[in-house]
VEXBA-741320 format. One record per residue (C-alpha): y, x, z. Coordinates in steps of 0.5 Angstrom, whole numbers, plus 500, padded with zeros to 3 digits. Example, Ala and Ser with C-alpha at 12.3 -4.5 7.8 and 13.67 -1.06 7.14 Angstrom:
2
491525516/498527514/
***
This chain:
698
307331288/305337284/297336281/296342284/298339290/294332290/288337288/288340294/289333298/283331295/279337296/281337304/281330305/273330301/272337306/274332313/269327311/264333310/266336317/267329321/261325318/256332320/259332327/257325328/250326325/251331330/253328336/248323334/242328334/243330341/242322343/235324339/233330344/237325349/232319348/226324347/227327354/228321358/220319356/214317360/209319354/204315351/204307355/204300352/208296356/208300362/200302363/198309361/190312360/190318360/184319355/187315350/193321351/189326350/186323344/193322342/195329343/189332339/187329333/194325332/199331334/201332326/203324325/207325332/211330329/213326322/215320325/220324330/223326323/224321320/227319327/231324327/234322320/235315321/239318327/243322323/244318318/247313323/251318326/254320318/256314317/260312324/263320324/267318317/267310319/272313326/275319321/278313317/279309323/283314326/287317320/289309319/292308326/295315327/296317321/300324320/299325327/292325326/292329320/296335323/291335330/287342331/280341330/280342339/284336339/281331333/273334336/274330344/277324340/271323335/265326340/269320345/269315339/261316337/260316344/264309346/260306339/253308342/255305349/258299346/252297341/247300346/250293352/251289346/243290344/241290352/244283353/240280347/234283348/233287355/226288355/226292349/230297354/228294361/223301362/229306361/234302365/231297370/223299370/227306373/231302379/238305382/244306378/240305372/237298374/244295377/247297370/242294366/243287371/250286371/250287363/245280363/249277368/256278367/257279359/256275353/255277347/262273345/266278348/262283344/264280338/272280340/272287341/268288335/273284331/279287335/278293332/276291325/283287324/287293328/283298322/285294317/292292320/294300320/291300313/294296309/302299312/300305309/299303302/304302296/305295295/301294288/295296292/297290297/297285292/291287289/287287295/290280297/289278290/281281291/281278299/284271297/279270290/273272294/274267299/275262294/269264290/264263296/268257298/267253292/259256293/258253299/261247297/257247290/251249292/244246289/239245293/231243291/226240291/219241289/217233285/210235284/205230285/202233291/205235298/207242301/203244307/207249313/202250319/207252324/204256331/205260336/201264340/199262346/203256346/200251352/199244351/203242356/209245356/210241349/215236352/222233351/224238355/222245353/221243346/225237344/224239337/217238337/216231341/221229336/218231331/211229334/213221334/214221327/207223326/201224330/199228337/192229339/192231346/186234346/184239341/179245344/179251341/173255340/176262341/181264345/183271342/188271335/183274331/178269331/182263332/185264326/179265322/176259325/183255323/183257315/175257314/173251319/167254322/165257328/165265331/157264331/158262323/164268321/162273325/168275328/167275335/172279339/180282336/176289333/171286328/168292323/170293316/163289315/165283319/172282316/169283309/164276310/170273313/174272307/175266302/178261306/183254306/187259301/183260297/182253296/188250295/190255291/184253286/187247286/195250285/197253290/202259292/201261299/205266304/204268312/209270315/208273323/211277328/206282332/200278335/200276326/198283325/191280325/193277318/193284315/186285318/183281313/183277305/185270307/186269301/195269302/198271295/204273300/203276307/208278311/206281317/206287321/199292320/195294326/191301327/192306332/197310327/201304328/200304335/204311335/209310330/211304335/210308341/214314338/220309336/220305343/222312346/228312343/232307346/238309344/237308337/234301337/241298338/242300331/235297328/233292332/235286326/232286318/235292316/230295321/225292321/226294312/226302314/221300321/216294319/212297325/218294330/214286328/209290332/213291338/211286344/216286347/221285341/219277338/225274336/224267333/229267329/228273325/222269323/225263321/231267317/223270313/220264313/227260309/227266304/220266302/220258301/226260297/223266293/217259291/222255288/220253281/212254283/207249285/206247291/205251296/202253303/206257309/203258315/209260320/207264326/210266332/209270337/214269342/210265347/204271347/206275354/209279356/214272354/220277351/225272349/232274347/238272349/239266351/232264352/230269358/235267362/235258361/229257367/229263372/233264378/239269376/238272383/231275382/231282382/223284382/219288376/219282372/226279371/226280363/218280361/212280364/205284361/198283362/197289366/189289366/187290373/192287376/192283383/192276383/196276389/203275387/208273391/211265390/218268385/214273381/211266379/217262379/220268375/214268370/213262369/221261368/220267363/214262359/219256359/224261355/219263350/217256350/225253348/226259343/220257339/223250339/229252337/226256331/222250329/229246329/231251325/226250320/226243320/233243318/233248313/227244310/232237310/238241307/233243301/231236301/223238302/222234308/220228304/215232300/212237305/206236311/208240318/203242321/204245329/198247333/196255337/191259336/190258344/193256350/195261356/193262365/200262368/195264376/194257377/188256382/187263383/185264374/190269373/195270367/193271360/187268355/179269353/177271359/174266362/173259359/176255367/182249366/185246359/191251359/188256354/183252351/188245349/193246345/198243341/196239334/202235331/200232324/206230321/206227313/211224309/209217305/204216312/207211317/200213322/200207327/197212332/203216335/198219341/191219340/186221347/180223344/176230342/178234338/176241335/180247331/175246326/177240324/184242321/182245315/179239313/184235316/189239311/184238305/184231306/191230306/192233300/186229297/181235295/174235297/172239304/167243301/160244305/161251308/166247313/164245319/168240322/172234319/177230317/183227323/186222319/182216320/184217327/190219326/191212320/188208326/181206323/177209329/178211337/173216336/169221332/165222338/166229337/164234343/168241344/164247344/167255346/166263347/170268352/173274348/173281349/173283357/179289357/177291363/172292369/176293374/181287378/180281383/178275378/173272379/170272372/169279375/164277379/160273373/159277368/155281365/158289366/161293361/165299360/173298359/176298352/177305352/170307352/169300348/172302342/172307337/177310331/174307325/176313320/173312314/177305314/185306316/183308323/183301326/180301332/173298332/167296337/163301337/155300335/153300341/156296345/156289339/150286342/152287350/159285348/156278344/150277349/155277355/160271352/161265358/160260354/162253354/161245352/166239353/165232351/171227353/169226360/164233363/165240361/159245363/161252362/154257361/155264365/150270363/150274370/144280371/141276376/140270372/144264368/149260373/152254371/159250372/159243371/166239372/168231372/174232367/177224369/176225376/176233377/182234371/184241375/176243375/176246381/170241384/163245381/158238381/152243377/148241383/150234384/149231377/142234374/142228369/149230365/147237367/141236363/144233356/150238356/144244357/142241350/147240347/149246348/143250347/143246339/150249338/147256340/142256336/146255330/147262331/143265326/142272328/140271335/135268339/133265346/130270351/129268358/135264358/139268354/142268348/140275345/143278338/139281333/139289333/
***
């Protein structure tokens, strides 16, 4: 063949991957306008206030149009690369006849092939994660809904994975035929040498260890995680590893919203003490709350990391003291880029793994997208970017188990009937307002899809523990587990989420495992009270560094080491933030009366846009708080109404559902847990008794 001749085959041959990979951009750009189309403008997990669209529209139109166009790129980036990816396929199986089709001819086959991949990777995505898509398919009931149905009841992604591969040999088949025989042979050569390289890698393949003289410490957590759903069923991971160390079956909370928690876990102080009270806490509050368990560790030789998915962002939100953070940023920018990317649901097959997250972080954010695994795969490749330094401390925390319960595959399915159809066959929203009169399979089906979300979380734990083995730093690492709060499954008519009302242990108990290599503790299940401020200290302990006076809590070992029953320690809490003034709960009907978090809250522009309390409302918001004491046998729980202070005491031992108010019937313990109360309120410095309530300073 003449030089001129091979000349001209390169150039149309550079000219068709030109054409073809522009078609596919193209073609990819109409799922863009296709996508944009089929959206239901602004909403979070199916709830729209008009307000915050408007708002929206107004002052965040500019920051619309950037996120679409970066979109629309990512799109056409995907559609280049798929156009020449089906060019080389079918230039590979058809050859000549390929190449001497008109473009007419070629247009319908490549157009077909694009079209076939979308569908392919879109059922693919469905199947693994269908409340990502559950507002364009089932949400929209018809054709939509029986689609999105049948692809979580018949399909596995096995045959997924056949296909895939199918089509990946036949390309590779059709291929190798048509090069000359020097090309086969140094392919093969290439193919066969690769092979035996990561052979001999994975069979050479060092682990490590940190043999320094003090331990690592990983807290693992889930958000919402209840106590009571710890068990050898739902997650065997954790009960085994819970007998190999210690499981306290009574730790109390002190606030049941993320934010705070967290602050009270890493500095072991109360709300009243840190001052952050509610999930929007100023510049100002945030500042006072750094300087941590981190910190101190790190005085002492540690490297530390967080790792979270969305309910993480809060680690973002304020100086903890983490030399690595990796968690996703929360501010109402955010909240709109999020929303812009969930609109298009025909480019979330392509994104919804690591290398999305990498062009997208604010996919982490999606609440209806918590993949556990995912944060395992960070969670190893961190531990692995500290080999060769000190010791290190990594809190693990994944939000799987927070609503809406949005488990992939296979999880979502492992505890609900396959038969149920309703509005929350894949997730389940915390829809403020919303009626408590649900019907006995809307329950079934919620508390089924908790119990997936449960499991899923385990099997990450396993995951971890496993890896933790392979790498043989088990023997040298404290596993932490605990939550940052339990969660109401509409048990005894208390509704379903968190911080709301301070009724029951489901949202105030949770899980606490200390598990400590080199310490045989000869107490596997200890009964008695305990307090989320009593983790740090506990920690501190463990690894022989003093607890510093500004904590309040203490130590856990000699209950754990079996050197005493009890502390004799009593369990104090605070409601959060009421979202809403509407709905049928009761607490609705015991509160103190302020406006929804639309009117609460405010833009803070001069500090990322976050959404903050406004000034206005701080002292009303703290003011109302229900408040709580427990002790091992009574809870009495602090009501501040417009009309007066009500009261509820409970006989947890003999009343462990707290359904019978005794208030009236026993003055006696009444009175010593009103005192006992009081002396924890009046540690609140910057606020003071008036007429029976605990009034803030201006």
């Amino acid at each position: 063949m003449s030089p001129i001749v091979i000349k001209t085959t390169k150039v149309v041959k550079q000219k068709s991957l030109l054409l073809w990979g522009g078609i596919g951009a193209l073609v990819y750009a109409g799922f863009f306008i296709l996508s944009l189309a089929d959206q239901r403008l602004f909403s979070y997990m199916g709830v729209t206030a008009q307000p915050a669209v408007d708002l929206i529209k107004k002052l965040f139109w500019q920051d619309i149009l950037l996120i679409q166009a970066k979109i629309l790129g990512v799109y056409m980036l995907f559609g280049f690369l798929f156009g020449l990816a089906w060019y080389y396929f079918w230039s590979a199986i058809l050859g000549a006849r390929f190449w001497l089709m008109r473009l007419r001819g070629k247009l319908p086959v490549m157009v077909f092939s694009l079209a076939a991949t979308e569908v392919f990777l879109l059922f693919s995505s469905m199947l693994k994660y269908p409340q990502v898509y559950s507002e364009y398919f089932h949400e929209r009931a018809g054709w939509r809904q029986a689609l999105q149905v049948w692809i979580t009841s018949h399909l596995h992604p096995l045959y997924f994975q056949v296909i895939a591969w199918i089509f990946f040999l036949l390309f590779i088949v059709f291929l190798f035929k048509r090069w000359s025989w020097l090309v086969r042979i140094i392919v093969v050569s290439l193919a066969v040498s690769a092979l035996v390289f990561w052979g001999l890698l994975t069979l050479t393949q060092k682990t490590y260890r940190h043999d320094l003289p003090g331990p690592n410490v990983i807290i693992i957590s889930a958000d919402s995680l209840r106590n009571d759903h710890v068990t050898a069923e739902l997650a065997p991971h954790l009960t085994a590893l819970a007998e190999k160390g210690t499981r306290f079956q009574q730790c109390y909370v002190s606030l049941p919203r993320t934010f705070p928690q967290w602050i009270t876990y890493l500095k072991s102080q109360y709300p009243s003490e840190h001052g952050v009270r509610n999930m929007f806490p100023d510049k100002g509050l945030r500042d006072q709350a750094q300087g941590s368990l981190c910190s101190i560790l790190k005085s002492h030789g540690y490297s530390s990391a967080v790792v979270s998915d969305f309910a993480g962002d809060v680690f973002t939100r304020f100086q903890a003291g983490f030399d690595i953070v990796k968690a996703p940023y929360f501010n109402f920018n955010t909240l709109i880029e999020q929303r812009c990317l969930e609109m298009h649901y025909l480019l979330l097959p392509y994104v919804l793994n690591q290398t999305g997250r990498d062009i997208f972080p604010v996919l982490k954010e999606m609440a209806n997208n918590g993949d556990p695994l995912l944060l395992a795969r960070e969670a190893e490749d961190i531990i692995t970017g500290l080999q060769g330094r000190q010791k290190f401390f990594l809190v693990l925390f994944s939000s799987v188990t927070h609503f809406p319960y949005a488990a992939p595959y296979p999880y979502y399915a492992k505890f609900t009937e396959p038969r149920y159809n309703g509005r929350y066959k894949y997730y389940k929203p915390n829809i403020p307002g919303e009626s408590l009169s649900l019907p006995a399979a809307d329950l079934a089906q919620i508390r089924g899809l908790y119990k997936g979300a449960v499991r899923s979380f385990d099997d990450m734990v396993g995951r971890l523990l496993a890896y933790l083995k392979k790498n043989k730093l088990d023997q040298n690492t404290i596993i932490i587990v605990l939550s940052d709060h339990g969660e109401q499954l509409y048990e005894n008519g208390w509704g379903q989420g968190h911080g709301e009302h301070l009724r029951g242990r489901a949202v105030l108990n949770v899980p606490l495992i200390i598990n400590a290599p080199g310490e045989i503790f000869p107490v596997r299940e200890q009964n008695t009270i305990v307090r989320d401020i009593d983790i740090a200290p506990t920690i501190l302990d463990l690894v022989h560094i003093q607890t510093p006076g500004t904590m309040s809590g203490v130590s856990l070992l000699p209950l754990a080491r079996g050197t005493t029953s009890s502390l004799n320690l009593t369990a104090f809490a605070e409601t959060g933030l009421w979202f809403t003034d509407k709905g049928d709960n009761f607490y609705q009907r015991q509160r103190i009366m302020y406006p929804d978090i639309i009117s609460l809250g405010e833009i803070d522009s001069t500090y990322n846009n976050e959404v903050v309390i406004k000034p206005e409302y701080r002292a009303l918001t703290t003011i109302a708080k229900h408040r709580m004491v427990r002790t091992d046998q009574y809870k009495l729980i602090y009501i501040p109404t417009r009309q007066g202070i009500q009261y509820e005491l409970y006989d947890t031992i003999k009343d462990p559902q707290e359904l019978n108010n005794i208030a009236a019937q026993d003055p006696k313990t009444m009175k010593i847990l009103q005192e006992q109360l009081s002396r924890w309120l009046s540690r609140d410095k910057n606020s003071s008794w008036r007429n029976g309530y605990l009034i803030p300073y201006p």
